[in-house]
C-alpha positions, 0 to 999 in steps of 0.5 A, spaced: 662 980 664 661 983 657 660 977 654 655 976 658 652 982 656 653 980 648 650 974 649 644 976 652 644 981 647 644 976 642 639 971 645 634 977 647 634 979 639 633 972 636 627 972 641 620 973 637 615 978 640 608 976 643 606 979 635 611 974 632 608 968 636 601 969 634 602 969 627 608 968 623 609 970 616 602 970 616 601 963 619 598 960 625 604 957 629 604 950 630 604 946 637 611 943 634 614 949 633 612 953 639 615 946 643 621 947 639 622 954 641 621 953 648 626 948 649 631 952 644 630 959 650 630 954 655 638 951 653 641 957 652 637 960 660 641 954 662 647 955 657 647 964 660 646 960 667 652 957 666 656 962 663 654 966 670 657 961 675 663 961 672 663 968 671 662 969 679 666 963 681 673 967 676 671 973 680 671 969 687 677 966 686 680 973 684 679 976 690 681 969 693 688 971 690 688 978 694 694 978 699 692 985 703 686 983 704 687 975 707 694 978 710 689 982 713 684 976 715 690 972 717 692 976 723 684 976 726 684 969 725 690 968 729 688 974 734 682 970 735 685 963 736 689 966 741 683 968 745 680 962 744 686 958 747 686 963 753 678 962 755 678 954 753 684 954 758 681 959 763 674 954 762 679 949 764 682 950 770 676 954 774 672 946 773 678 943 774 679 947 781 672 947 781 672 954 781 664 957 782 662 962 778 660 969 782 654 972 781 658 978 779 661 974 773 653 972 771 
């Protein structure tokens, strides 16, 4: 994450200011230079874009690789597969016996 930070700090110091873009060193700037200028902030937004997804996909597996936490997740999944598997089969046998449902149990 803090190279991140530095590289965003680098790309914004390369930036020119809207002063800068008027007239650079005096001059009008062309078409061709104000093109390429764009594609170059273009790339490194895609290049900083990039950087972000890696980022958040190292952190994401890091939490992946918490024991405590998917032990955690592990026995409520199992809890609640259990109580699937109880009124699936208690589905089951009530169409099965063609057991109505009361109107209590509405």
């Amino acid at each position: 994450m803090i190279n991140l930070i530095e590289n965003f700090k680098s790309i914004k110091n390369r930036c020119l200011s809207n002063k800068q873009l008027n007239s650079y060193n005096g001059k009008k700037i062309t078409k061709k230079e104000l093109r390429k200028r764009v594609n170059t902030l273009e790339n490194e937004l895609v290049t900083l874009k990039n950087t972000i997804k890696d980022n958040l996909f190292h952190e994401f597996m890091a939490k992946l690789n918490d024991l405590e936490e998917n032990k955690i997740l592990k026995e409520e999944n199992k809890k609640l597969r259990t109580k699937n598997k109880l009124l699936k089969s208690q589905l089951y046998y009530g169409e099965k016996c063609n057991i109505k449902p009361s109107k209590s149990d509405k």
